[in-house]
N, C-alpha and C positions, 0 to 999 in steps of 0.2 A: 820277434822281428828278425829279419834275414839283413846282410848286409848287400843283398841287390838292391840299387836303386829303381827306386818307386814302387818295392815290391813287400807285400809287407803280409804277415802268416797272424791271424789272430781267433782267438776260441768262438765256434759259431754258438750265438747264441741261440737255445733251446725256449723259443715261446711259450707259454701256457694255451695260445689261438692266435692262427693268420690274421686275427683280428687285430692284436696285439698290437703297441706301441711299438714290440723290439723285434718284430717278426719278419722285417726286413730281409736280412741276409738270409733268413731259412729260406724264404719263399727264391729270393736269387738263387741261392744255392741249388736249390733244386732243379731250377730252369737249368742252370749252365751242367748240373748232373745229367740233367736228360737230352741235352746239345751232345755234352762229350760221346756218351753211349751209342747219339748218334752217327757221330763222325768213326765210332768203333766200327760199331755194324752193319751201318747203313741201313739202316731202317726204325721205326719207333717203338719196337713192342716190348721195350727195357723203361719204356715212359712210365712216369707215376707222376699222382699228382701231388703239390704241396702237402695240403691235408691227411692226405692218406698216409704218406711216409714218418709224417710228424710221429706217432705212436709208437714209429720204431726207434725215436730218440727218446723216450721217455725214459725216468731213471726206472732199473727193476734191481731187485734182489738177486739177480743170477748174473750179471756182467754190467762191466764199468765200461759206458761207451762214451769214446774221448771225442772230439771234432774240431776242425779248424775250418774257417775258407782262405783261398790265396786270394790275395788282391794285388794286380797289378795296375798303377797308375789309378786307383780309384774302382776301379771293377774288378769283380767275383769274376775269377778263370780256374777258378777249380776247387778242390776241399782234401782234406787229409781228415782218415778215420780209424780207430784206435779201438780193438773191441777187449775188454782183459776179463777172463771167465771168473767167476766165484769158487772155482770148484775146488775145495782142501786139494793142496799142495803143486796147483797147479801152476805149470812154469810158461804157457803159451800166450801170445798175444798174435792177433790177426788186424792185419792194417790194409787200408790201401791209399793211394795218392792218387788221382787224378785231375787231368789237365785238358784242357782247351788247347788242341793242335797247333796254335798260330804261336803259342807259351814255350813250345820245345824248343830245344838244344840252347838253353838261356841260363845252367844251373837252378832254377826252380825247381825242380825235380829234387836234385841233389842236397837243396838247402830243407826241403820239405822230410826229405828220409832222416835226415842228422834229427831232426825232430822225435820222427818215429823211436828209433832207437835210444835216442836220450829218456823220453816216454815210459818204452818198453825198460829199460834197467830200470831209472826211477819206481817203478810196481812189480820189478822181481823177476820180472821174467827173459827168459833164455831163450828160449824158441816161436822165430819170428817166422808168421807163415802169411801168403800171400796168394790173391789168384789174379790174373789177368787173360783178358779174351786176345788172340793173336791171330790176324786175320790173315787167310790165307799169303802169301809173297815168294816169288822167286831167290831162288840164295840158299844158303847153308842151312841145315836143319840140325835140331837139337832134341834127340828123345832121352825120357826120362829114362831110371835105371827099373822099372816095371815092363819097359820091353815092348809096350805099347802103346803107341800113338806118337804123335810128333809134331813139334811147331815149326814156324821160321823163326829165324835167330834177325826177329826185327831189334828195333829203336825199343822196342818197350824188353823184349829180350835181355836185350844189352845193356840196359838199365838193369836188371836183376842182378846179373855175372858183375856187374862190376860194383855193386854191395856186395858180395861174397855170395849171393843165394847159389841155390842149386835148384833142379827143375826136377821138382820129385815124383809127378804123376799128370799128365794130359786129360782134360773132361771135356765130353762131346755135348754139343748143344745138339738137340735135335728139334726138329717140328713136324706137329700132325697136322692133317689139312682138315680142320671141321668142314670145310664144302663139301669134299669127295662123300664117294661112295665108303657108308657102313658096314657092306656085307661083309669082308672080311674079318671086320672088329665081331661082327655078329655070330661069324664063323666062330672065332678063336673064343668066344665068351662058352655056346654051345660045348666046345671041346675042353673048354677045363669044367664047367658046370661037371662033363658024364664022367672025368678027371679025379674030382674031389666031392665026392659024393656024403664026406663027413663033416664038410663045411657049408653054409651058407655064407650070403652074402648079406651084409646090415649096408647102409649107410646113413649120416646126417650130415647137418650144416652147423656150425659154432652158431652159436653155444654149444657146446655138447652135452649132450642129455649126459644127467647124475648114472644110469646104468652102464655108461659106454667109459666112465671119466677115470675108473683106475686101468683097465686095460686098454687103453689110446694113453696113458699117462708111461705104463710099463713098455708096450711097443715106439715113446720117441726116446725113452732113455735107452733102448737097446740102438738105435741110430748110429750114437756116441761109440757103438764096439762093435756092429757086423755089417757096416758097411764099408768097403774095399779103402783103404786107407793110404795104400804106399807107406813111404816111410813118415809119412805128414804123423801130427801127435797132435789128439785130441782127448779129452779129459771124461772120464768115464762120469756123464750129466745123470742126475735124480731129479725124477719127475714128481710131481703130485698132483695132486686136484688144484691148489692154487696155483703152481706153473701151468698146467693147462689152464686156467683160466685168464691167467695174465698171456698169453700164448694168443686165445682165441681173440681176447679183448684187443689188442691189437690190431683186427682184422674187424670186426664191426663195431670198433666205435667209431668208424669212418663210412662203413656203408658198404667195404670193401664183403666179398662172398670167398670162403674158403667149404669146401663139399669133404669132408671122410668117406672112403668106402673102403670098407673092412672085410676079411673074410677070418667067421665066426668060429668055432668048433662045436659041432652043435651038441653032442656029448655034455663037454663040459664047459660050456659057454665062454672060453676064453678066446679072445681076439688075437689073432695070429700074423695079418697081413693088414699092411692100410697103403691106401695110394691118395694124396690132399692134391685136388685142384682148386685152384683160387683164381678172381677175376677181380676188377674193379669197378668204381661206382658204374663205369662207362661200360656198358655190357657190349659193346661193338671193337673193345680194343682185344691185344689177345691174353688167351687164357695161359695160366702156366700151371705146370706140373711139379710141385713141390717133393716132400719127401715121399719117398718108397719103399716100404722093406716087407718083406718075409722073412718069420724069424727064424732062425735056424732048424731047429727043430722039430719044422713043419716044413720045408722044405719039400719039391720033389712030387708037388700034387698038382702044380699048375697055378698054383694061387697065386702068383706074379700077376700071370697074364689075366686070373678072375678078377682082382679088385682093377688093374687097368682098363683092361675091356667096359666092365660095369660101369665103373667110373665115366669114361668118356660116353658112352651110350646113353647114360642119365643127363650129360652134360648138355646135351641137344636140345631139354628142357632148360634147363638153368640160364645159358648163355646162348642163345638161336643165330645172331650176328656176329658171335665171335668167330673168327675165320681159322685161326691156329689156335693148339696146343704147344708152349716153350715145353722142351725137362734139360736133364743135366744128369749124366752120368762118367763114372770112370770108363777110361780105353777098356782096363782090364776087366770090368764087371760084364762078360760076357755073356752071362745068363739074364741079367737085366738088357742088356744090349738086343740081343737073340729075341727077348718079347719085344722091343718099340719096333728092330727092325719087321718082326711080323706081323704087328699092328700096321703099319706105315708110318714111323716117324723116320725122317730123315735125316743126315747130319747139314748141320747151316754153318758151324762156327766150333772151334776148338779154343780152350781156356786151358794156360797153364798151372800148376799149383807150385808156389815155390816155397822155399824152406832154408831160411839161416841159423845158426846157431851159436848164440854170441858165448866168448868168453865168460869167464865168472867175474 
């Protein structure tokens, strides 16, 4: 409970089904999540629906996810969320707060973060990381110490600086136009295909076949270390056959479609690159581009742009009405950068990553 009047912060309850007697605030909650997002961006393609997102509150064995919603005067204007990893020894917690626009400059914000941080000690941890989308505005600007990219130093800004964070790395939104013209995607698939002559290309849909489930297991725990990081601190994750299954499960036992497309080693059969797009039940909303890597050591052959290319070209099947591709990348990942920009993805929206460091 906050000492604002008529404002009051209380643990969202997690349903077993929207069907449910106590499923209430989830299914609010979500609606006012997918208002907020839109008064972010102005546009709906961060929408999801009830159902679908429920799976990602479910309890798992790999992180304790906390949740609140704000209530003000009797209605849901916003939630606070708490994710604290399982990984031996690890000192991170990742939150975020969001609000309903008309809620600002009221301290809600401020009584909502006193929570986080109470939270975050409470379970041990030191290092508070956060991201937020900052939509372009006139006024002073603020780059991270990576050297690249930069926000305005909005209301949500100025919220971070005055908890103590610091602005440790800039991630670009982009989007691909599924309408346009293919031929360049079809160009660049072509040129890494005659590129990487000792790979092929696999793909599936989750489930994941039992022959793909330790190397798509090995390639998301390498995520956790060779992807561009800044100073942000994340916990070196172990995959298995059961994380990938609770992983996929999440995504169809709602209806939701997540695609792998992988590039193989065809030597010695080990999986090297994967690019996951994922859709929802509504095949006409938009598509997003989830995680991406080439692992180090394979570097250098084009296999970025093969599994993206492939990827998206197969997608034309999968999703026919979906009009974009979302992804997300660092300023400074310039090589992943280099393929969306030559695919065509463009940038829509800049997100900050922030990073506190609480005393002991």
């Amino acid at each position: 409970m906050t000492t604002l009047t008529g404002v009051e912060i209380r643990p969202l309850v997690i349903p077993d089904s929207l069907d449910a007697p106590d499923a209430g605030d989830f299914a609010e909650m979500v609606r006012v999540r997918n208002l907020i997002y839109r008064e972010i961006s102005g546009h709906d393609d961060h929408r999801i629906s009830a159902d679908e997102l429920l799976p990602h509150y479910r309890p798992t064995e790999y992180q304790t996810r906390l949740a609140w919603v704000i209530v003000d005067d009797g209605a849901i204007v916003g939630r606070i969320g708490i994710d604290i990893p399982h990984e031996e020894g690890s000192k991170a917690a990742f939150w975020l707060i969001e609000l309903l626009r008309a809620t600002w400059s009221r301290g809600i914000g401020s009584a909502a973060y006193e929570l986080v941080e109470k939270t975050a000690r409470e379970h041990g941890r030191t290092v508070l990381q956060s991201w937020a989308e900052h939509p372009q505005a006139p006024g002073p600007r603020l780059a991270p110490p990576t050297g690249f990219g930069d926000i305005p130093e909005d209301h949500v800004a100025r919220f971070y600086l005055r908890h103590g964070y610091k602005l440790e790395q800039v991630e670009r939104n982009s989007a691909f136009d599924l309408t346009a013209s293919f031929d360049e995607v079809e160009r660049l698939l072509s040129e890494a295909r005659a590129a990487s002559p000792d790979y092929r290309v696999v793909q599936w849909f989750a489930p994941t076949p039992p022959e793909y489930v330790a190397g798509y297991a090995w390639m998301k725990s390498r995520m956790s270390t060779d992807a561009p990081a800044a100073a942000l601190e994340f916990d070196e994750e172990t995959w298995d056959a059961a994380r990938i299954a609770e992983h996929d499960g999440r995504y169809t036992s709602t209806g939701r479609t997540i695609q792998v497309t992988a590039a193989q080693h065809i030597e010695t059969g080990e999986l090297c690159a994967f690019n996951e797009l994922v859709i929802g039940k509504d095949r006409t909303e938009a598509s997003h581009q989830e995680d991406t890597l080439v692992l180090k050591e394979h570097r250098g052959h084009k296999l970025g742009t093969l599994v993206k290319c492939a990827g998206l070209l197969s997608w034309r099947e999968v999703a026919p009405a979906s009009t974009r591709v979302m992804t997300y990348n660092a300023e400074e990942n310039r090589p992943m950068l280099d393929i969306n920009e030559a695919i065509g993805f463009a940038p829509i929206a800049y997100e900050g990553a922030w990073k506190k460091v609480l005393d002991d």
